[in-house]
PDB file of N, CA, C and O in Angstrom:
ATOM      1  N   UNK A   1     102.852 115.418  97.767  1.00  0.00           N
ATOM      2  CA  UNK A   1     102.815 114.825  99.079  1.00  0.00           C
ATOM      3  C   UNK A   1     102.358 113.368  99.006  1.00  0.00           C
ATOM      4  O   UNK A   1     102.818 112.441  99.674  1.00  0.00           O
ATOM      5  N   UNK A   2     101.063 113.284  97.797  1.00  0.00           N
ATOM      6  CA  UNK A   2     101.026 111.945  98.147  1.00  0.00           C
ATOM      7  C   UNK A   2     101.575 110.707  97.339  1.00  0.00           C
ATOM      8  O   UNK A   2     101.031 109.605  97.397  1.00  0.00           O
ATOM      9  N   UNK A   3     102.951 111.036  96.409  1.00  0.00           N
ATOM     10  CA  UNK A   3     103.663 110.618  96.043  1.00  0.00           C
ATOM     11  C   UNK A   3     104.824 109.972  96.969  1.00  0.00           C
ATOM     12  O   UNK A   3     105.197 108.800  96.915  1.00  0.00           O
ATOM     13  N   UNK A   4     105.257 110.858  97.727  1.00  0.00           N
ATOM     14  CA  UNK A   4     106.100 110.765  98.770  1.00  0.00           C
ATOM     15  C   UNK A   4     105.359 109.665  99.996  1.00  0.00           C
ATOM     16  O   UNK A   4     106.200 109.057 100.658  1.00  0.00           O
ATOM     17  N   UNK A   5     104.491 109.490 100.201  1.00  0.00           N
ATOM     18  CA  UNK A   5     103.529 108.894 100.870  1.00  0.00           C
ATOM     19  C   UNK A   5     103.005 106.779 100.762  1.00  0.00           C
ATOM     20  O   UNK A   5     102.624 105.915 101.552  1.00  0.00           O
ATOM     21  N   UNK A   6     103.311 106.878  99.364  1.00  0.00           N
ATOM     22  CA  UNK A   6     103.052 105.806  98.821  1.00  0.00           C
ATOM     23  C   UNK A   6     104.667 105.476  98.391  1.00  0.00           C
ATOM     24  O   UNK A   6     105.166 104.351  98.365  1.00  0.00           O
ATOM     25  N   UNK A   7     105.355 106.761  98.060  1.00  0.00           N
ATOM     26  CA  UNK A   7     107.081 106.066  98.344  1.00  0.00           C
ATOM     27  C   UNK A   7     107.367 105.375  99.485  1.00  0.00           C
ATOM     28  O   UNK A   7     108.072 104.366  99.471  1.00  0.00           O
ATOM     29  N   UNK A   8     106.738 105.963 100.753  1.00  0.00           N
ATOM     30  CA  UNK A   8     107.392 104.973 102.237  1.00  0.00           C
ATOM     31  C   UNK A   8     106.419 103.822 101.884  1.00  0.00           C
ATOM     32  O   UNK A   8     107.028 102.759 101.764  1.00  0.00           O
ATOM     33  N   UNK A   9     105.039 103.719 101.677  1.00  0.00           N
ATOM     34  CA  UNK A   9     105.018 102.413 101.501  1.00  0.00           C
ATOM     35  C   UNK A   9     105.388 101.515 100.825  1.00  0.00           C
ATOM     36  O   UNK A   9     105.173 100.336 101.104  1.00  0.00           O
ATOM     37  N   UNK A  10     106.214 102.043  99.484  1.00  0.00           N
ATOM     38  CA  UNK A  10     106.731 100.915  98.519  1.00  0.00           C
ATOM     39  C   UNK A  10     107.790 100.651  99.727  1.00  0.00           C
ATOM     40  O   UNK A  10     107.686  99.560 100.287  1.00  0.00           O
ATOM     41  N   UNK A  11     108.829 101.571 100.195  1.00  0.00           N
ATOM     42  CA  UNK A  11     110.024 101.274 100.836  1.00  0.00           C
ATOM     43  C   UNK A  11     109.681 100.247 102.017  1.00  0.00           C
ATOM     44  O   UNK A  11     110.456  99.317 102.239  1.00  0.00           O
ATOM     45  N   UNK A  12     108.591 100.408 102.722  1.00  0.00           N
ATOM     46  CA  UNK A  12     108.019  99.615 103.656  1.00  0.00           C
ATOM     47  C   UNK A  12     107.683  97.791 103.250  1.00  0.00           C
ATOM     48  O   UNK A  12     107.916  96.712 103.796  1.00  0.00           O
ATOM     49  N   UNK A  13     107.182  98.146 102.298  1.00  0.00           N
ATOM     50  CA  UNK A  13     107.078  96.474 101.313  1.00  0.00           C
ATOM     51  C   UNK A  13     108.467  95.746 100.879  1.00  0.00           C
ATOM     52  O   UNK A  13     108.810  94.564 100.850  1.00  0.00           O
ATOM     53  N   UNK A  14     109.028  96.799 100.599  1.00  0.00           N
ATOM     54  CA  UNK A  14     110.722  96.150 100.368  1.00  0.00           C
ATOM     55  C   UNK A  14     111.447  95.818 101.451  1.00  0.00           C
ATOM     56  O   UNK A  14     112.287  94.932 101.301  1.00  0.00           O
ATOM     57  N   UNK A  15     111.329  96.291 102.445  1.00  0.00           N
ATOM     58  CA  UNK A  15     112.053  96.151 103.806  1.00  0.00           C
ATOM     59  C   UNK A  15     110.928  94.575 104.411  1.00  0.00           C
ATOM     60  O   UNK A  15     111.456  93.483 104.624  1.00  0.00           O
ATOM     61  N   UNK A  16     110.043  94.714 104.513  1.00  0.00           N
ATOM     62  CA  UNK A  16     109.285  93.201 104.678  1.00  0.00           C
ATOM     63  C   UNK A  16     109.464  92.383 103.846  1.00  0.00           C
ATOM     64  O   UNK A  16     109.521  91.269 104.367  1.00  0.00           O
ATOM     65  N   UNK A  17     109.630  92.351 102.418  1.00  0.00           N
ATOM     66  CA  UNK A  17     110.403  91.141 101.305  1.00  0.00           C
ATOM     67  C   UNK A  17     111.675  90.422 102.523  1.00  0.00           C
ATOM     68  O   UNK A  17     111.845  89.350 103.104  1.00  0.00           O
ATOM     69  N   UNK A  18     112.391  91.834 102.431  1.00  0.00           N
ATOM     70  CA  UNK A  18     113.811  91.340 103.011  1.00  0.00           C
ATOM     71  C   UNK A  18     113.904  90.843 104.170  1.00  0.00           C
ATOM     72  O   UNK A  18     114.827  90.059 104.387  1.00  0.00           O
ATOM     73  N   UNK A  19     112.870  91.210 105.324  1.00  0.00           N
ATOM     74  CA  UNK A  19     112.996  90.944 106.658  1.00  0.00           C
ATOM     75  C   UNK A  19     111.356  89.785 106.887  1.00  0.00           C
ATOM     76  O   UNK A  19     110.757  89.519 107.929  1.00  0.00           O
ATOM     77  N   UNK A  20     111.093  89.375 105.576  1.00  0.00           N
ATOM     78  CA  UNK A  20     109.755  88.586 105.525  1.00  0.00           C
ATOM     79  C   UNK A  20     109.803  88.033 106.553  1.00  0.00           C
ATOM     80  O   UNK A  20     109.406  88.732 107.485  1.00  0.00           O
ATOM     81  N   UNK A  21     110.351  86.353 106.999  1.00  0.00           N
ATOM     82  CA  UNK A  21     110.490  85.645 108.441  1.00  0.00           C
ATOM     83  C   UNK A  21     110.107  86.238 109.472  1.00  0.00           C
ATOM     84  O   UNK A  21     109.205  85.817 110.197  1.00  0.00           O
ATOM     85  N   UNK A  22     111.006  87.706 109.731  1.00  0.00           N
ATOM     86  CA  UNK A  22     110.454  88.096 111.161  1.00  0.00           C
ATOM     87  C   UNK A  22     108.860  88.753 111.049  1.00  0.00           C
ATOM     88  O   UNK A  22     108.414  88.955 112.178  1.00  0.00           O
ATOM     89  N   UNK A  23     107.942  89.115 110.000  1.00  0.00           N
ATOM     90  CA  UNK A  23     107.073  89.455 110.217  1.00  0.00           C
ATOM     91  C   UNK A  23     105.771  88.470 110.140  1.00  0.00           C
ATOM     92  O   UNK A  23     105.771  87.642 109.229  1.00  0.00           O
ATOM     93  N   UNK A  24     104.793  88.502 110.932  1.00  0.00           N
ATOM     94  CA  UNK A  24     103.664  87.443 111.177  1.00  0.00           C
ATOM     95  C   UNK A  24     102.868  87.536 109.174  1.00  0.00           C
ATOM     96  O   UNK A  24     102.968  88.573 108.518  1.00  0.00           O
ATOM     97  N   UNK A  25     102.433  86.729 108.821  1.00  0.00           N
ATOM     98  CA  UNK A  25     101.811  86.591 107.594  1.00  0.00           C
ATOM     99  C   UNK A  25     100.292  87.933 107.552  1.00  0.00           C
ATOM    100  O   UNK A  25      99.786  88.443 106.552  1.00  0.00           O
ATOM    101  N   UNK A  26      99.981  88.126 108.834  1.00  0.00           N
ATOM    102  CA  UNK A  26      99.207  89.038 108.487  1.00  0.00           C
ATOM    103  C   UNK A  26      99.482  90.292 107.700  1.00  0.00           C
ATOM    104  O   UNK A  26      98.906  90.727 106.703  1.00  0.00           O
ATOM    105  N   UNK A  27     100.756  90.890 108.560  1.00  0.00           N
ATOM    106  CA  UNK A  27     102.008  91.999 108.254  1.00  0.00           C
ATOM    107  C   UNK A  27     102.128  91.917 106.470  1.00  0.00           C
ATOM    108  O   UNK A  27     101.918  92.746 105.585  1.00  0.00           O
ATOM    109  N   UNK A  28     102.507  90.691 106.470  1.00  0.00           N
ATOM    110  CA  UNK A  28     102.702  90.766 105.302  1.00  0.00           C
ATOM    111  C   UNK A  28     101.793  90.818 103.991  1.00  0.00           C
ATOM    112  O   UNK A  28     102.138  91.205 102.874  1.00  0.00           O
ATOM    113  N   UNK A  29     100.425  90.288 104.435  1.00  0.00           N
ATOM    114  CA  UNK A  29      99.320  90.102 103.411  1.00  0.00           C
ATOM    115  C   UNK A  29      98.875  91.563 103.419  1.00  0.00           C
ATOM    116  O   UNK A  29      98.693  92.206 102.385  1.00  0.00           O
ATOM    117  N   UNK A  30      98.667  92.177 104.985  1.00  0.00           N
ATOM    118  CA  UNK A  30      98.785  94.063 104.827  1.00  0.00           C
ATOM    119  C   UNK A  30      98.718  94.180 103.857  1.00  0.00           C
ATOM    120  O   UNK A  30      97.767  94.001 103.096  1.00  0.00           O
ATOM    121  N   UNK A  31     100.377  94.720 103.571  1.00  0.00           N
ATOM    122  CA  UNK A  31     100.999  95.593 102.798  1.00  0.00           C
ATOM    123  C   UNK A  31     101.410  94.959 101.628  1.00  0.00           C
ATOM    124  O   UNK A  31     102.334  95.520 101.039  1.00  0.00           O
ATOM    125  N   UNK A  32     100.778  93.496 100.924  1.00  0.00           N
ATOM    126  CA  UNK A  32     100.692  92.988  99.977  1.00  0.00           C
ATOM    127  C   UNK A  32      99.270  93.340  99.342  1.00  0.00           C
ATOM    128  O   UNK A  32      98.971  93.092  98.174  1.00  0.00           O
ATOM    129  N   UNK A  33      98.504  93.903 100.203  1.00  0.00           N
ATOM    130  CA  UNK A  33      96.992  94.397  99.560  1.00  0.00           C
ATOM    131  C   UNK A  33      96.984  95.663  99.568  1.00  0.00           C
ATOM    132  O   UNK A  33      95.928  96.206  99.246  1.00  0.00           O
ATOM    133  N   UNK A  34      97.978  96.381  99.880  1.00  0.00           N
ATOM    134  CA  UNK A  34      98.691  97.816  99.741  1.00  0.00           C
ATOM    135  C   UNK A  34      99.171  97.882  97.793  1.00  0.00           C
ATOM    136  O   UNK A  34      98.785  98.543  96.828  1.00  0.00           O
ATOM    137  N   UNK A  35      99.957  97.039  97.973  1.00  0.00           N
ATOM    138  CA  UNK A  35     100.675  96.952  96.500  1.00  0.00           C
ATOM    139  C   UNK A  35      99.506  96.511  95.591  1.00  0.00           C
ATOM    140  O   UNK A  35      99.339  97.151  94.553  1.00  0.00           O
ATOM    141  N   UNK A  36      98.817  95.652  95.831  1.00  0.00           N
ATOM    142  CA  UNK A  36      97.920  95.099  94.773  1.00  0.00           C
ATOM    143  C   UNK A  36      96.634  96.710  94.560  1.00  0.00           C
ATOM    144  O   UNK A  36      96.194  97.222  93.531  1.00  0.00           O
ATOM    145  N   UNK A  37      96.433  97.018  95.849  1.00  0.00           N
ATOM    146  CA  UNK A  37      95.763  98.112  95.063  1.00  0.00           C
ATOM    147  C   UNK A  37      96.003  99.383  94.675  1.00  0.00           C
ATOM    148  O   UNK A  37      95.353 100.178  93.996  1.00  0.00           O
ATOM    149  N   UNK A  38      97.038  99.438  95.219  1.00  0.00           N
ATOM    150  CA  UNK A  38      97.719 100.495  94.396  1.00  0.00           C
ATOM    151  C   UNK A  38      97.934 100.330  92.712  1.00  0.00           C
ATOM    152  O   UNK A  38      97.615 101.236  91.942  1.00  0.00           O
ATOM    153  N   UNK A  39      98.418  99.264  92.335  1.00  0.00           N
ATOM    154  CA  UNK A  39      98.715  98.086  91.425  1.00  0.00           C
ATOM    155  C   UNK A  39      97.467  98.462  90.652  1.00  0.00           C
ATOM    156  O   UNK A  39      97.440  99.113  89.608  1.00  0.00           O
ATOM    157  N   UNK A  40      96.326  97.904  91.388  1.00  0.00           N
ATOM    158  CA  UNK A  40      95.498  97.843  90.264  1.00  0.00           C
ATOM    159  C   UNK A  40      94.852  99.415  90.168  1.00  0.00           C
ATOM    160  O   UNK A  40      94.740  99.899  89.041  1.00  0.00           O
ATOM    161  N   UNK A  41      94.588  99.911  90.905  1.00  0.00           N
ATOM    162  CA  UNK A  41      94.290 101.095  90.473  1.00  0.00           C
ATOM    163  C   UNK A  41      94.758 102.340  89.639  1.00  0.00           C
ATOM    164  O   UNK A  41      93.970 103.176  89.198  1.00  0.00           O
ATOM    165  N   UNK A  42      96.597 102.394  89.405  1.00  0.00           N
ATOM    166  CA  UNK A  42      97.357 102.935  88.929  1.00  0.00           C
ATOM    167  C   UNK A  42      97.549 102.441  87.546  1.00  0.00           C
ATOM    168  O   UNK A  42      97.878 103.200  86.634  1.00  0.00           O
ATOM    169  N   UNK A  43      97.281 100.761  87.334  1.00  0.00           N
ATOM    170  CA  UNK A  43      97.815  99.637  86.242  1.00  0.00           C
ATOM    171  C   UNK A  43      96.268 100.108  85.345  1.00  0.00           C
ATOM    172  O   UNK A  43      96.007 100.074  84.143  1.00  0.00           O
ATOM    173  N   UNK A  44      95.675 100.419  86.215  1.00  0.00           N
ATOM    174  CA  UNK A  44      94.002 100.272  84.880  1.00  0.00           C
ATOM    175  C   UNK A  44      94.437 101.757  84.047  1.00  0.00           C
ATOM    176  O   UNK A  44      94.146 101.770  82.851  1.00  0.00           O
ATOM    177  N   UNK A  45      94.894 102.594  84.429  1.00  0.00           N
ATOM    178  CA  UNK A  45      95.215 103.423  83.698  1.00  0.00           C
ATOM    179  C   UNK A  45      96.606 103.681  82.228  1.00  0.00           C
ATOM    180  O   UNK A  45      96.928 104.601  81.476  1.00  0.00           O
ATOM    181  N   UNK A  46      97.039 102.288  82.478  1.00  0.00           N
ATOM    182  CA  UNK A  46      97.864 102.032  81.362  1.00  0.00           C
ATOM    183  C   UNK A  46      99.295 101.956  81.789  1.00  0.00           C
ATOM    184  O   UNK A  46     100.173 101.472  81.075  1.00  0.00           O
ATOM    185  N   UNK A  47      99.526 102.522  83.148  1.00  0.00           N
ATOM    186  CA  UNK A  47     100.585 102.527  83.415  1.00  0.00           C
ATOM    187  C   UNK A  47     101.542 100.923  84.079  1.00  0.00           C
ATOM    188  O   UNK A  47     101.335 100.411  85.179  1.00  0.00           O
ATOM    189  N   UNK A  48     102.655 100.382  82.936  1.00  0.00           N
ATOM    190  CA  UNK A  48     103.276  99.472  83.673  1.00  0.00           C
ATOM    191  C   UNK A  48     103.739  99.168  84.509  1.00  0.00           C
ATOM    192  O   UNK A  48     103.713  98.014  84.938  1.00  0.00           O
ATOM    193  N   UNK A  49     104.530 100.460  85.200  1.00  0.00           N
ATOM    194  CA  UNK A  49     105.297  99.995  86.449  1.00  0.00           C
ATOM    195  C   UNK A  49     104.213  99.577  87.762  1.00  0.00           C
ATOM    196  O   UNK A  49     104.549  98.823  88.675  1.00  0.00           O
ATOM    197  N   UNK A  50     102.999 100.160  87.662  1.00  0.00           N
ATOM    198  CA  UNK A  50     101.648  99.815  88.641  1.00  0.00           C
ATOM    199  C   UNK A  50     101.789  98.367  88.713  1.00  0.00           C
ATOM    200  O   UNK A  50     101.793  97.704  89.750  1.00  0.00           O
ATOM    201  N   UNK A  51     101.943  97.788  87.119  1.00  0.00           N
ATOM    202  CA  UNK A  51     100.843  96.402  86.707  1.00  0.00           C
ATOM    203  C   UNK A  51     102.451  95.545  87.494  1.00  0.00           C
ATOM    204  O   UNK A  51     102.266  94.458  88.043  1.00  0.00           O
ATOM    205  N   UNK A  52     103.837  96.109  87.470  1.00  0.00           N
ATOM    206  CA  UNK A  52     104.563  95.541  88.156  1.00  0.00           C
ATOM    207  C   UNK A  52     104.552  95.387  89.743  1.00  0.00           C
ATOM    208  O   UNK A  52     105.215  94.469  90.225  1.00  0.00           O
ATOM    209  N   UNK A  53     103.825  96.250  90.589  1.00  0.00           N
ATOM    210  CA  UNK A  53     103.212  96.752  92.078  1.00  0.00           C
ATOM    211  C   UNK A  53     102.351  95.759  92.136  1.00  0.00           C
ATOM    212  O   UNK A  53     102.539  95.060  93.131  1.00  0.00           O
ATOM    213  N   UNK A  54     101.202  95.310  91.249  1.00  0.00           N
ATOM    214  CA  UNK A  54     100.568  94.141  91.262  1.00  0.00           C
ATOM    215  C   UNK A  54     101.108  92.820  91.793  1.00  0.00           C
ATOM    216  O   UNK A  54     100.981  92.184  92.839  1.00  0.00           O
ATOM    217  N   UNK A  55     101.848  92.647  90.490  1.00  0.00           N
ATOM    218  CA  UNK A  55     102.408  90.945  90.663  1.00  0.00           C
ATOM    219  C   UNK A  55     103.757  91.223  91.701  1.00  0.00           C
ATOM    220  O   UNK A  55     104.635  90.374  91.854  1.00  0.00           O
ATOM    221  N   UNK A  56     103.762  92.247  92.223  1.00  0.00           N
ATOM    222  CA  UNK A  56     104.937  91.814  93.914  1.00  0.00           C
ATOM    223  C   UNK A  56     103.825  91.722  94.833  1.00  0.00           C
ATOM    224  O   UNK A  56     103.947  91.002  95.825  1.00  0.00           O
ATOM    225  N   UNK A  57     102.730  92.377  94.621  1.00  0.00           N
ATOM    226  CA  UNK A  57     101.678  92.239  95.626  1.00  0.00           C
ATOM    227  C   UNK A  57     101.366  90.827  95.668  1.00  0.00           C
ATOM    228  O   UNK A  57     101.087  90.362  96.773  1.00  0.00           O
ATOM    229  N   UNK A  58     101.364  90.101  94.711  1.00  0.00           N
ATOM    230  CA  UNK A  58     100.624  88.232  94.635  1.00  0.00           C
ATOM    231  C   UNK A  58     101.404  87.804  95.171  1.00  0.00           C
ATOM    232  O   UNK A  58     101.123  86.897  95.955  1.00  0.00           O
ATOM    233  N   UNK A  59     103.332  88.411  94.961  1.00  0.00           N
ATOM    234  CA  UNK A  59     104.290  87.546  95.177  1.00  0.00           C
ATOM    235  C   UNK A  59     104.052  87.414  96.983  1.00  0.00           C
ATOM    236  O   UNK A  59     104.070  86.487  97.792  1.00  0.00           O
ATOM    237  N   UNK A  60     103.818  88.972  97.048  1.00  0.00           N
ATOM    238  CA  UNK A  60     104.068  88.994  98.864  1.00  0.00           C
ATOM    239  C   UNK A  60     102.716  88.161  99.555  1.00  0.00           C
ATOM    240  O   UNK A  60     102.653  87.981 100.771  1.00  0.00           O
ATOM    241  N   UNK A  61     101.676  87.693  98.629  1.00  0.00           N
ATOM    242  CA  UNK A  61     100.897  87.132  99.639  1.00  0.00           C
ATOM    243  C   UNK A  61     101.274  85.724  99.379  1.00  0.00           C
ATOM    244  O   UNK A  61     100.677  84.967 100.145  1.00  0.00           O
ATOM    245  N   UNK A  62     102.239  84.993  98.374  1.00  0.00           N
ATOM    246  CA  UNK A  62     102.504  84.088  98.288  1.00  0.00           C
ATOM    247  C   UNK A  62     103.825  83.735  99.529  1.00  0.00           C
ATOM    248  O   UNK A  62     104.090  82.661 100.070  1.00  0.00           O
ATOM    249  N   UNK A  63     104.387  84.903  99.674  1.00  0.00           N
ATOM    250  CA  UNK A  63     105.059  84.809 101.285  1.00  0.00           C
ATOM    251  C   UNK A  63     104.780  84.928 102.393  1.00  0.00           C
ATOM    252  O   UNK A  63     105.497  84.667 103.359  1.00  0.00           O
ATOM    253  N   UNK A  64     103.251  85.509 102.391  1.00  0.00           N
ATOM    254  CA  UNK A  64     103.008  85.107 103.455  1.00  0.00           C
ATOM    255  C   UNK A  64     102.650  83.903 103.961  1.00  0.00           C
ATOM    256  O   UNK A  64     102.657  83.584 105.150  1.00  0.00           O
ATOM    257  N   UNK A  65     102.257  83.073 102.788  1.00  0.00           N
ATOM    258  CA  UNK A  65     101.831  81.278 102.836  1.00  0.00           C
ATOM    259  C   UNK A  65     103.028  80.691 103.085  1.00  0.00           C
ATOM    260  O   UNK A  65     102.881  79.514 103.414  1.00  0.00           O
ATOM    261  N   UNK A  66     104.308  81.104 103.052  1.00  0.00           N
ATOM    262  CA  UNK A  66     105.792  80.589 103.449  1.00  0.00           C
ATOM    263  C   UNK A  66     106.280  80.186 101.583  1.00  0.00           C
ATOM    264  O   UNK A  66     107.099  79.295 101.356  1.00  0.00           O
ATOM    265  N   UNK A  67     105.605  81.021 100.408  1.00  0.00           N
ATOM    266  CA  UNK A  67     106.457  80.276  99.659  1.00  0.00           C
ATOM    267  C   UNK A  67     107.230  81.450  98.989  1.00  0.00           C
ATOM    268  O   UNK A  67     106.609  82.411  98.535  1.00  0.00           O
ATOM    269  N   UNK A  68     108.913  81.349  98.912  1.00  0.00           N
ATOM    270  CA  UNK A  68     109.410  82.126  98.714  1.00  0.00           C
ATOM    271  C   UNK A  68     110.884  82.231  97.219  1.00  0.00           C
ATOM    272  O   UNK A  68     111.503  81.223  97.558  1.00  0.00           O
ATOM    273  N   UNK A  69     111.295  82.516  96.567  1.00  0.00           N
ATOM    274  CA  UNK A  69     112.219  82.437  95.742  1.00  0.00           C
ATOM    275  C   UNK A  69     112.629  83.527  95.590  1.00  0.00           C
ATOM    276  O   UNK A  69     112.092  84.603  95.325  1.00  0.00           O
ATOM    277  N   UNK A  70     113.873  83.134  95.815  1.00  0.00           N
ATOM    278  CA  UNK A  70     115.163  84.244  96.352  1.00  0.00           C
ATOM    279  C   UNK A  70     115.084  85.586  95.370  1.00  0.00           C
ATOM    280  O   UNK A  70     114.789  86.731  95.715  1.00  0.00           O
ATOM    281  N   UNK A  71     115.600  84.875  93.417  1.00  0.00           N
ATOM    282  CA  UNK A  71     115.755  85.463  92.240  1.00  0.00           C
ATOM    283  C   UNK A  71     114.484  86.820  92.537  1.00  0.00           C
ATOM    284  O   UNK A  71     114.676  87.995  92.223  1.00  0.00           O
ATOM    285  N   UNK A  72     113.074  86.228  93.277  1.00  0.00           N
ATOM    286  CA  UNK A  72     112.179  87.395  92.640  1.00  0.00           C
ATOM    287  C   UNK A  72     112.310  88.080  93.588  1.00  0.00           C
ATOM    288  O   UNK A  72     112.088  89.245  93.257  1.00  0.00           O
ATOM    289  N   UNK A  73     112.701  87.946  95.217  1.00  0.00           N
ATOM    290  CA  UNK A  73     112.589  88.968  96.101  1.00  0.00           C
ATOM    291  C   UNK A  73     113.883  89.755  95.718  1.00  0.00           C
ATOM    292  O   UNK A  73     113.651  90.957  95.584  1.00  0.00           O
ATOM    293  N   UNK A  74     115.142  89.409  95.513  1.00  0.00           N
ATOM    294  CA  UNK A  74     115.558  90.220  95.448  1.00  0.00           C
ATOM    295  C   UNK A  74     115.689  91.235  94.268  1.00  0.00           C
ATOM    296  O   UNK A  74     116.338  92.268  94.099  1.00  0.00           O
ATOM    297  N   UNK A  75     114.703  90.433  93.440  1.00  0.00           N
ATOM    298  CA  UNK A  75     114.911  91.912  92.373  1.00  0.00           C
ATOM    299  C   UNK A  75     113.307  92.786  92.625  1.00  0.00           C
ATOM    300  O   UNK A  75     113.030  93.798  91.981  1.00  0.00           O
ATOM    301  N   UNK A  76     112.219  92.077  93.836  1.00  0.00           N
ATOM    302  CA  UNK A  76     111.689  92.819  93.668  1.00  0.00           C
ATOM    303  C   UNK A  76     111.785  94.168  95.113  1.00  0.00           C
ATOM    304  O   UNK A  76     111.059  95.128  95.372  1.00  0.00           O
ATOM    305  N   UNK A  77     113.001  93.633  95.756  1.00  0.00           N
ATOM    306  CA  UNK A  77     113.234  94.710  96.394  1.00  0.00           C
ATOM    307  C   UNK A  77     113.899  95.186  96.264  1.00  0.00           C
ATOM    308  O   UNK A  77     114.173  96.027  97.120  1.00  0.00           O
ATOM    309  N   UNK A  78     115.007  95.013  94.682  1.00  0.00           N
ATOM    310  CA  UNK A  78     115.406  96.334  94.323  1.00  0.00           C
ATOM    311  C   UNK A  78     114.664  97.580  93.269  1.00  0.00           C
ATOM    312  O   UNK A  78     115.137  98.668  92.939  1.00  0.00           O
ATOM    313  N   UNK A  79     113.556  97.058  92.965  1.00  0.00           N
ATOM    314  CA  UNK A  79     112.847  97.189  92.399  1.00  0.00           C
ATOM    315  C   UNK A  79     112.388  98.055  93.094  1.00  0.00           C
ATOM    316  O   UNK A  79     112.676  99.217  92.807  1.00  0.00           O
ATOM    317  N   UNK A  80     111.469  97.764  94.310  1.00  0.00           N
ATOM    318  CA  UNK A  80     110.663  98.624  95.365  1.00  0.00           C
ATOM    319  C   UNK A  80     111.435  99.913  95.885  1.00  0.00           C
ATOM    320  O   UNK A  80     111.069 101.057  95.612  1.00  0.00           O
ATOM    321  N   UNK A  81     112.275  99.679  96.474  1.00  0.00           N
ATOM    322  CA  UNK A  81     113.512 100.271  96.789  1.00  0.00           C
ATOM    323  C   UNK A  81     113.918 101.248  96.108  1.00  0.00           C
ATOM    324  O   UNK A  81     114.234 102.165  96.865  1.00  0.00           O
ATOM    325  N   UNK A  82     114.072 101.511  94.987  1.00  0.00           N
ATOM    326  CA  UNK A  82     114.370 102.084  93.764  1.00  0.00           C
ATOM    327  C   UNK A  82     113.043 103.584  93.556  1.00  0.00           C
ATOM    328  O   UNK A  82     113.091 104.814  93.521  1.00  0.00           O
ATOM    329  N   UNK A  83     111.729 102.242  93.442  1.00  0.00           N
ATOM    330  CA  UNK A  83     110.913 103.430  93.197  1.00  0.00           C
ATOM    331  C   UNK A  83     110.532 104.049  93.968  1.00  0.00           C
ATOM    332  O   UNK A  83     109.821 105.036  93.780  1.00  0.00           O
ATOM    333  N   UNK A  84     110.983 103.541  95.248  1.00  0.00           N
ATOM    334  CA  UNK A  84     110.574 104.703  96.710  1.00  0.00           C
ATOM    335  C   UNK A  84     111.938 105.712  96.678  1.00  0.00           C
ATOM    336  O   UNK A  84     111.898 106.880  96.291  1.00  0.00           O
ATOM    337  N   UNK A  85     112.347 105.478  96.843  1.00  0.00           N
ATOM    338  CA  UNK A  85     113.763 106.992  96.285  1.00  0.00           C
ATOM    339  C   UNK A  85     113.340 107.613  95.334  1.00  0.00           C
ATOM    340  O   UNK A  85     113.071 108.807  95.461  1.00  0.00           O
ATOM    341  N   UNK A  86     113.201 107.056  94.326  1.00  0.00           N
ATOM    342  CA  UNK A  86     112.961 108.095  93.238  1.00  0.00           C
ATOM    343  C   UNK A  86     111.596 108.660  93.685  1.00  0.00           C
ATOM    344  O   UNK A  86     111.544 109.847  93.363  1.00  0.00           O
ATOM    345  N   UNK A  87     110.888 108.401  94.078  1.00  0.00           N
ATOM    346  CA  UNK A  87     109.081 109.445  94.842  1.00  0.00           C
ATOM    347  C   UNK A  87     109.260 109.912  95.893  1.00  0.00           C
ATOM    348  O   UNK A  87     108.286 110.341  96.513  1.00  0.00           O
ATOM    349  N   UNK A  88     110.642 109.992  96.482  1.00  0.00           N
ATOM    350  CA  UNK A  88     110.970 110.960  97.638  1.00  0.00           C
ATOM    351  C   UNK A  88     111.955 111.578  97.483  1.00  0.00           C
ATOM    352  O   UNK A  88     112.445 112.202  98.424  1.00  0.00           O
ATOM    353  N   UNK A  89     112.775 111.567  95.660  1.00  0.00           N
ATOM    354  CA  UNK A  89     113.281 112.593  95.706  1.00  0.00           C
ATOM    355  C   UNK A  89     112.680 114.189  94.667  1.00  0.00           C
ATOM    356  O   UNK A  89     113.176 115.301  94.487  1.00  0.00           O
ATOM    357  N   UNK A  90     110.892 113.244  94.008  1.00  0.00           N
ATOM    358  CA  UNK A  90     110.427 114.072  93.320  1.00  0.00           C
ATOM    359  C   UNK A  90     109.575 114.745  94.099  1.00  0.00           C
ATOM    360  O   UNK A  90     108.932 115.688  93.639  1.00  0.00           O
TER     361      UNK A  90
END
């Protein structure tokens, strides 16, 4: 359950990458301190794909300051995207 749980929030972080503009910077620093601690709490245990949840978490608070590059959102919302399907179809 609480796999599936932290899947809608990856999916939730990917859908704000993509729809960043319309959401206020708070929105976005949120669920950028969502990823970072998930990130770090999952990443101290050795696991990489966490330590990757991290650095989209820096990226997303670096969008919320308005600075943005295309190359990393969109691979990090296929990225996000990806691992929320796959934790809602395990």
């Amino acid at each position: 359950m609480i796999v599936k749980l932290l899947g809608i929030g990856d999916l939730i972080c990917a859908l704000i990458i993509l729809m960043g503009p319309l959401f206020g910077p708070r929105v976005i620093v949120f669920f950028a301190m969502f990823l970072l601690a998930k990130g770090g709490i999952f990443g101290m245990s050795g696991n990489f794909v966490s330590v990757l949840d991290f650095f989209i978490g820096v990226y997303m608070i670096l969008m919320g300051f308005g600075v943005t590059i295309k190359v990393i959102s969109v691979v990090s919302m296929i990225y996000l995207s990806e691992k929320a399907i796959m934790s809602m179809l395990a």
